[in-house]
C-alpha positions as CSV (number, residue, x, y, z in Angstrom):
1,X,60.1,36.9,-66.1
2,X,61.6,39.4,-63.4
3,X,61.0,43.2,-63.5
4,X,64.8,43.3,-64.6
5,X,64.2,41.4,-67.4
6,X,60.7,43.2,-68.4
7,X,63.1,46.3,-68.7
8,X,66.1,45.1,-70.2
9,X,63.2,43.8,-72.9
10,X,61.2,47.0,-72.9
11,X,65.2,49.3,-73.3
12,X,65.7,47.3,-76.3
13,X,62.6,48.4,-77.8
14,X,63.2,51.4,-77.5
15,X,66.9,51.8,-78.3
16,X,65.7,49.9,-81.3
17,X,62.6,52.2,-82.7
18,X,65.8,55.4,-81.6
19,X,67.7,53.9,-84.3
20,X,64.8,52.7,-86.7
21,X,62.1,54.7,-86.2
22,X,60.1,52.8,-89.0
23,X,60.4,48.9,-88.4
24,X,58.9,46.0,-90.3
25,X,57.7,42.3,-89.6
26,X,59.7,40.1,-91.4
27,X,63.0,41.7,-91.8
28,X,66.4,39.6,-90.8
29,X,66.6,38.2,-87.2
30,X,67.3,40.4,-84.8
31,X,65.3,43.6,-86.3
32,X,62.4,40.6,-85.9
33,X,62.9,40.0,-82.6
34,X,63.0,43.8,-82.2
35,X,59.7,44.3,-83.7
36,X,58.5,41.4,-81.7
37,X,59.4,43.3,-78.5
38,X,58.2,46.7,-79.7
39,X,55.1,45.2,-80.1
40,X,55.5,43.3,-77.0
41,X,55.5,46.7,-75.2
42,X,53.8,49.0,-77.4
43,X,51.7,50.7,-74.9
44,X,54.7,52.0,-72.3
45,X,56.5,53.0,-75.1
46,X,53.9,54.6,-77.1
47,X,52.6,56.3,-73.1
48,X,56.5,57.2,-72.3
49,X,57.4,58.5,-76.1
50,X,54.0,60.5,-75.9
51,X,55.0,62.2,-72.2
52,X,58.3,63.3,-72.7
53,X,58.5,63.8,-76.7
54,X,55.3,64.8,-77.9
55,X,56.0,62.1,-80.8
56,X,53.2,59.4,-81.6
57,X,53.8,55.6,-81.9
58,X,51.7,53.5,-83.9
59,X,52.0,49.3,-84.0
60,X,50.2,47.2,-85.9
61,X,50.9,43.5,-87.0
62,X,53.1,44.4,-89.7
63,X,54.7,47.5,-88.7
64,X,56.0,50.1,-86.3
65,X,56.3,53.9,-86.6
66,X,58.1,56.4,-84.4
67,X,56.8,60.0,-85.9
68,X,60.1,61.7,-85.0
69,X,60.4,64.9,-85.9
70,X,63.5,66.8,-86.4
71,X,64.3,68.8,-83.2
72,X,66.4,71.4,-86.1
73,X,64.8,70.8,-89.9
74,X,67.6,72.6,-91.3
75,X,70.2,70.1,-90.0
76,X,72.0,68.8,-93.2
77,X,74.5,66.5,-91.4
78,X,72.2,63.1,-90.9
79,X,71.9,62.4,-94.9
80,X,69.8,59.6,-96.3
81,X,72.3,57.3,-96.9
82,X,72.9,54.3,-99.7
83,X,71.9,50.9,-97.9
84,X,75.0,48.8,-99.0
85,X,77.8,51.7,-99.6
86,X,76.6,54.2,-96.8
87,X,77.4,56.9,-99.3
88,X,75.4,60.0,-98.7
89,X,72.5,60.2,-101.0
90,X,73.2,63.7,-103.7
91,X,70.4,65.5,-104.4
92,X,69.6,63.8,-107.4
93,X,69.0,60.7,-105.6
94,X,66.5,62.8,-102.8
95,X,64.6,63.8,-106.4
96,X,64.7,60.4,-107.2
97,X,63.2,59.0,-104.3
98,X,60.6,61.4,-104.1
99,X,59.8,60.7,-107.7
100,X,59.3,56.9,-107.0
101,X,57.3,57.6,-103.9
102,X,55.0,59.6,-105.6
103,X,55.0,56.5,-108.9
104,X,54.4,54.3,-105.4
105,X,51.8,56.1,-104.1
106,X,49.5,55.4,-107.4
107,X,50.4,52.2,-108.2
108,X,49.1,48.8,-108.6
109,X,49.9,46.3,-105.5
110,X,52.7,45.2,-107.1
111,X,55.0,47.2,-110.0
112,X,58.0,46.4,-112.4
113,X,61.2,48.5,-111.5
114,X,60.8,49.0,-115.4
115,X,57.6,50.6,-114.5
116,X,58.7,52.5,-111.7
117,X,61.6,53.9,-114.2
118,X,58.8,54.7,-117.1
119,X,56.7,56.4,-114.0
120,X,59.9,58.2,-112.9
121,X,60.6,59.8,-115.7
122,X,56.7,60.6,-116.7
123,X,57.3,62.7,-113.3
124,X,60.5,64.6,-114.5
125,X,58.3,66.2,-117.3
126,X,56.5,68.2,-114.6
127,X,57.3,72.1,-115.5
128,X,58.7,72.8,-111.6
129,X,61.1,69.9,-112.5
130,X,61.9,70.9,-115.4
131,X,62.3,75.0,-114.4
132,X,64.6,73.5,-112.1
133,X,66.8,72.3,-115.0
134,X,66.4,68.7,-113.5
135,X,66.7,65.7,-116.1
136,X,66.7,62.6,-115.7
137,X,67.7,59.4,-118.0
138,X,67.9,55.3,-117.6
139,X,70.2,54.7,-120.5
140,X,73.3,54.4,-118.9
141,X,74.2,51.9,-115.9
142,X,75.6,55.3,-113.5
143,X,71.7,56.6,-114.6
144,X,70.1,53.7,-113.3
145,X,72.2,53.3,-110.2
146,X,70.6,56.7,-108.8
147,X,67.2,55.2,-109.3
148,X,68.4,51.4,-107.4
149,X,69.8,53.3,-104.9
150,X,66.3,54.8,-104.0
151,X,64.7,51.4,-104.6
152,X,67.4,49.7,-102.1
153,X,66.5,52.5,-99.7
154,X,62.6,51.8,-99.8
155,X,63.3,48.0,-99.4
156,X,65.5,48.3,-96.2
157,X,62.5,50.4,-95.2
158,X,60.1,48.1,-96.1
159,X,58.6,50.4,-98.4
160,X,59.0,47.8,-101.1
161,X,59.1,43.9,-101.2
162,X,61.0,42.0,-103.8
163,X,59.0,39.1,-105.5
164,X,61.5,38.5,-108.1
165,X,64.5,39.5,-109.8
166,X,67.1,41.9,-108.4
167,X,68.6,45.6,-108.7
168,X,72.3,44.0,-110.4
169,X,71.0,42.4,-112.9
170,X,69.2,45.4,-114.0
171,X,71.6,47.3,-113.3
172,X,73.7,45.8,-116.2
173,X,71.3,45.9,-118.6
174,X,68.0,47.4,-118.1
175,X,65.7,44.7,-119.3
176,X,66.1,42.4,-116.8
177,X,63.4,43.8,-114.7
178,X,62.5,42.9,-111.4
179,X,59.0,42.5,-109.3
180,X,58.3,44.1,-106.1
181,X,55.1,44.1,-104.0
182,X,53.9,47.6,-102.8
183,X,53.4,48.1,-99.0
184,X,50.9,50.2,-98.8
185,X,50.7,50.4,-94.9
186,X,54.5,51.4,-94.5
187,X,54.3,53.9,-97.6
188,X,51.5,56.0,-96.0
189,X,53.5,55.7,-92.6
190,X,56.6,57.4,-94.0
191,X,55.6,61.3,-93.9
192,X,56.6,62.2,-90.1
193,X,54.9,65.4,-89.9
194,X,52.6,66.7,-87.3
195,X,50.1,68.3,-89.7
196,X,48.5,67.0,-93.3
197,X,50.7,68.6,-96.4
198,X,47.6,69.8,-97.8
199,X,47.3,72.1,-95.5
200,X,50.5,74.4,-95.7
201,X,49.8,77.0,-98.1
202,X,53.5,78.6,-98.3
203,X,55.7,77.3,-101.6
204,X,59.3,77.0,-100.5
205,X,60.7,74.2,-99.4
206,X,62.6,75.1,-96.3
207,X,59.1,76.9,-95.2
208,X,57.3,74.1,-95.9
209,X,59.5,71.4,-94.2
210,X,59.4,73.7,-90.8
211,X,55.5,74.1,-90.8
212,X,55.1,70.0,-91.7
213,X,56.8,69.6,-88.5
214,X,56.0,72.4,-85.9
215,X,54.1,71.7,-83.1
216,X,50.9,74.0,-82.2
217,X,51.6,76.7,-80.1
218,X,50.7,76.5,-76.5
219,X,48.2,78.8,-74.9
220,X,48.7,77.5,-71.4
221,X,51.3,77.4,-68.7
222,X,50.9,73.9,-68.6
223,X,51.4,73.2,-72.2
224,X,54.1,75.5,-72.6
225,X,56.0,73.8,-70.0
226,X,55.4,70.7,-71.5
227,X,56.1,71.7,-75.1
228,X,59.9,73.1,-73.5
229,X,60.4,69.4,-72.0
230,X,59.7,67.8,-75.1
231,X,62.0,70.1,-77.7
232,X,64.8,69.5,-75.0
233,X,64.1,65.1,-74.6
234,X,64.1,65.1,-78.3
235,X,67.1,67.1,-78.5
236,X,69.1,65.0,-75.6
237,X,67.9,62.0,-77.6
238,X,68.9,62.7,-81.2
239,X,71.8,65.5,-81.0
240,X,75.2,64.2,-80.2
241,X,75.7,67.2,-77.8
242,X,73.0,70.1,-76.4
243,X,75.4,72.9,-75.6
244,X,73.3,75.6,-73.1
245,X,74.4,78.9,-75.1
246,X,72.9,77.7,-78.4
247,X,69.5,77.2,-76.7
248,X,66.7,80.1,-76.7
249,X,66.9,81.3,-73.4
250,X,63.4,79.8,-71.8
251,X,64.9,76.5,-73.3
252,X,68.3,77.0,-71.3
253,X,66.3,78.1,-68.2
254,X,64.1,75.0,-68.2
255,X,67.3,72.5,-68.9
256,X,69.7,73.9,-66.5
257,X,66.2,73.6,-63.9
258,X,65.0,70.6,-65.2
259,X,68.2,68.7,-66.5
260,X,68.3,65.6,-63.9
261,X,64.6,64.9,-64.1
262,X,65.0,65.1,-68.0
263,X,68.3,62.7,-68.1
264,X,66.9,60.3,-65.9
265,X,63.9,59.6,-67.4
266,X,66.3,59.2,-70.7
267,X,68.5,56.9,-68.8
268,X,65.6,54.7,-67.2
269,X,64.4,54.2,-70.9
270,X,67.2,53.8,-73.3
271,X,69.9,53.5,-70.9
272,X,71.9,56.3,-72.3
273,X,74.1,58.2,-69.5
274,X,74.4,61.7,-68.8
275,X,77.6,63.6,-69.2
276,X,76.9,67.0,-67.7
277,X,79.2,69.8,-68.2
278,X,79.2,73.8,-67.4
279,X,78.6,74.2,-71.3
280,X,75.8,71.7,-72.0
281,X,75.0,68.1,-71.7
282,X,75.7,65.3,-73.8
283,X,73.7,61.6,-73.4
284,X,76.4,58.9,-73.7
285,X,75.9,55.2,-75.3
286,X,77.8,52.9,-73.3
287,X,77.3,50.5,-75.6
288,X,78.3,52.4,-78.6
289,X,75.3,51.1,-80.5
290,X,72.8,54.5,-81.0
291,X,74.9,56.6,-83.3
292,X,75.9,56.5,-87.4
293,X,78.9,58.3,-87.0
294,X,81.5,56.8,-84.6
295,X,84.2,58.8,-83.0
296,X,86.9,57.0,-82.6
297,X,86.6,54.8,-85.8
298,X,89.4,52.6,-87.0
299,X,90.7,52.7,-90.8
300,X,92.1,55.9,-92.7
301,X,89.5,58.6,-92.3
302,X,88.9,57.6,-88.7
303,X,92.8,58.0,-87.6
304,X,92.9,61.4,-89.6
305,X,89.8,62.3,-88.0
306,X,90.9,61.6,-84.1
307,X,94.7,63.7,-85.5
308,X,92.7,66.4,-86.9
309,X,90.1,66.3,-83.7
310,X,93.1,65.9,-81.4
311,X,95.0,69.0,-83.1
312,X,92.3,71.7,-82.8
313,X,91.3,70.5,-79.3
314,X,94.7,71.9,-78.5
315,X,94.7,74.9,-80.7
316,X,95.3,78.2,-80.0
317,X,91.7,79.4,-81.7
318,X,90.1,78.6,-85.4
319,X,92.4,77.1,-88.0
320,X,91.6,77.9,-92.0
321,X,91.0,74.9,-94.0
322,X,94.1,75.7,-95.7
323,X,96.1,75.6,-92.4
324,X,94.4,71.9,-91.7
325,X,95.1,70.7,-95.2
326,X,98.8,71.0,-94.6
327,X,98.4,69.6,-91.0
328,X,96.7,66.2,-92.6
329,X,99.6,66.2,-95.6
330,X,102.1,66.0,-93.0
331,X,100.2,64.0,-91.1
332,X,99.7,61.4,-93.9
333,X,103.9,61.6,-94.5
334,X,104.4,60.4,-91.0
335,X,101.7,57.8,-90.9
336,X,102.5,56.2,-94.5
337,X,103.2,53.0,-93.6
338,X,99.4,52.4,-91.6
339,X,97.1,54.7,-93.8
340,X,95.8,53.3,-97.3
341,X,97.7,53.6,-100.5
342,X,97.4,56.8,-101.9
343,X,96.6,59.2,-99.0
344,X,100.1,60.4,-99.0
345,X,99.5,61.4,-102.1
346,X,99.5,65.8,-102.3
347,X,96.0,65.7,-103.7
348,X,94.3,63.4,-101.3
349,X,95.2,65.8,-98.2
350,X,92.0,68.3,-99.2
351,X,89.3,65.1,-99.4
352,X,90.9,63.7,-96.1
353,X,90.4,66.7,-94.5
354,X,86.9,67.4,-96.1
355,X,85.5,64.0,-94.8
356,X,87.1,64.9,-91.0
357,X,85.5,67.9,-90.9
358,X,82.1,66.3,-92.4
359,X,82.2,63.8,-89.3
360,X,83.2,66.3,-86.4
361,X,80.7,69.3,-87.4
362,X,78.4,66.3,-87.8
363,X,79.1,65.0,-84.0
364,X,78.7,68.6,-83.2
365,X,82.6,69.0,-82.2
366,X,83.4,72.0,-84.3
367,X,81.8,74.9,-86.5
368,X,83.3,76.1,-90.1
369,X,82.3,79.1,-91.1
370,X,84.0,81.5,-94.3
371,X,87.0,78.5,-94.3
372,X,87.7,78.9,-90.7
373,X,86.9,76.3,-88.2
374,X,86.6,76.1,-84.9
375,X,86.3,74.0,-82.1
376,X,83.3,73.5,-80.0
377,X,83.9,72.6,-76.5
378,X,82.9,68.7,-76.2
379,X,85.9,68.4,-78.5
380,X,88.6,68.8,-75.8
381,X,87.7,65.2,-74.8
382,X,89.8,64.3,-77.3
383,X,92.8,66.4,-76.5
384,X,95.9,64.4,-76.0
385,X,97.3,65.1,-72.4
386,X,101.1,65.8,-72.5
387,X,102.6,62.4,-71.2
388,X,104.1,62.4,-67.9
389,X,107.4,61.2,-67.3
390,X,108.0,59.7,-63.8
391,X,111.6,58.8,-62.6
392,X,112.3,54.9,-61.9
393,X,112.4,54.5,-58.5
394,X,115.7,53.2,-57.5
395,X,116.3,49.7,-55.7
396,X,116.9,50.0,-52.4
């Protein structure tokens, strides 16, 4: 095997625990031939993920953890999402999932998803829950979906193993149960923090999430430098666009003084290439593979996307909501005959819009605030340049 090779193997890897940060032996082929090569080069990756990220890797025979931490906890545009519809999971369904990890977390090697129910709902009786007017029930088939949608997450994770049975027939009628085994290995791995919960003292949740996964404080030159290269590699690596003036300004300092060493090493790894502008710097995919949001995206809500992206690239300053809602409506009139049935209809303009906007503050391309939004300025990529019109050259 030539050193290309050994590279091209060892980028794979990596690209692969970017986008999975938890992986599993014995998933479908080619997330087994990843984990075969993550644990193929464990120790560069673990040794290059430690240097410039500050985040540990751990690789056993049976699985592989990335402890990523969020470079912004409060960033509520990467949602958990539902395994086979990619819906966004609501809050009861974060509930729920915690509910069965903490049923998980004291049960037998293997459990019921009856039992899991009975131990979901034991939980709901606790008097925070319940303060909290949450309330859960199994009875009906949209009450148990909640609750499969959780289960489907933990066995994409790997969380849970199914024996026998499965979620649909349960789903229509809640006696026909199905078996899992428990992985206890991958359920302990799940909690990416960089401290033990037990230790954080302060109640709310917000305050809690942000001391879970702070890093300590560094008392040296040395560290503190380091610490700065490792906020800004995890940032390059996981945010869609770093933008200079939203950076603290030692942060700025050190990237503007740091930011080819920084992008090369990212590109020597993962492959990802730098685009560098005077407002920030974002790492491009070339092969449009380390991202779940795509921008352009075909069907519907991607063209109204790109027209709504397109329009406020050009604008003349923020638009309201209200202003855009009547943009997509006349949009949707003059693109009836490619959009889906129904989004010319009045009332689908708003949830047309509301899904554009979802994906572009996402990708980092625009802000909303008090029903105005704005663009950013990585959005005037997707300005459309006025055509130019060249006269036909005349035959001689």
């Amino acid at each position: 095997m030539t050193d290309a090779d050994v590279q091209a193997e060892r980028r794979r890897a990596a690209r692969a625990l970017l986008a999975s940060p938890l992986m599993t032996s014995g998933s479908e082929a080619k997330r087994s031939e990843d984990f075969r090569l993550v644990r193929k080069h464990a120790g560069e990756l673990a040794s290059w993920f430690t240097q410039e990220t500050g985040w540990r890797l751990v690789v056993d025979a049976g699985a592989a953890r990335l402890y990523k931490t969020p470079a912004r906890p409060d960033d509520a545009t990467r949602p958990a999402r539902a395994p086979r519809t990619r819906v966004p999971f609501t809050r009861r369904r974060y509930v729920l999932l915690c509910l069965a990890l903490a049923v998980l977390e004291r049960a037998d090697a293997q459990i019921t998803l009856g039992r899991l129910a009975d131990g979901v709902l034991t939980a709901t009786g606790d008097p925070v829950l319940v303060a909290a007017g949450i309330e859960f029930r199994m009875d009906r088939r949209e009450e148990r979906s909640d609750l499969v949608a959780a289960v489907r997450l933990l066995l994409e994770w790997g969380v849970l193993h199914r024996v026998a049975g499965d979620e649909e027939a349960y789903l229509s009628e809640a006696s026909n149960d199905v078996l899992y085994d428990v992985r206890r290995r991958v359920l302990a791995a799940l909690p990416a923090a960089t401290r033990g919960p037990s230790t954080v003292e302060a109640a709310a949740p917000d305050q809690r999430l942000t001391l879970l996964t702070s890093d300590v404080a560094p008392d040296t030159e040395e560290l503190r430098l380091r610490a700065l290269r490792h906020r800004l590699t995890r940032r390059l690596l996981d945010d869609p666009v770093v933008y200079y003036a939203e950076l603290p300004e030692d942060e700025r300092a050190y990237l503007v003084s740091q930011r080819h060493a920084i992008t090369r090493r990212i590109t020597e790894l993962t492959g990802l290439v730098a685009e560098m502008r005077a407002e920030g710097i974002a790492m491009v995919d070339p092969e449009d593979e380390l991202t779940d949001l795509r921008m352009p995206e075909q069907g519907t809500d991607g063209h109204a996307t790109l027209l709504v992206a397109a329009h406020l690239a050009t604008a003349d300053g923020p638009r309201t909501e209200p202003q855009l809602v009547e943009l997509v409506r006349q949009l949707a009139a003059q693109h009836r005959s490619y959009w889906r049935k129904g989004a010319a209809e009045p009332a689908a303009a708003a949830e047309l819009l509301s899904q554009a906007l979802d994906r572009l503050t996402a990708l980092d391309l625009v802000t909303r605030e008090g029903g105005h939004v704005t663009a950013k300025p990585a959005l005037v990529r997707y300005a459309l340049a006025a055509p130019t019109i060249r006269k036909a050259r005349s035959r001689a």
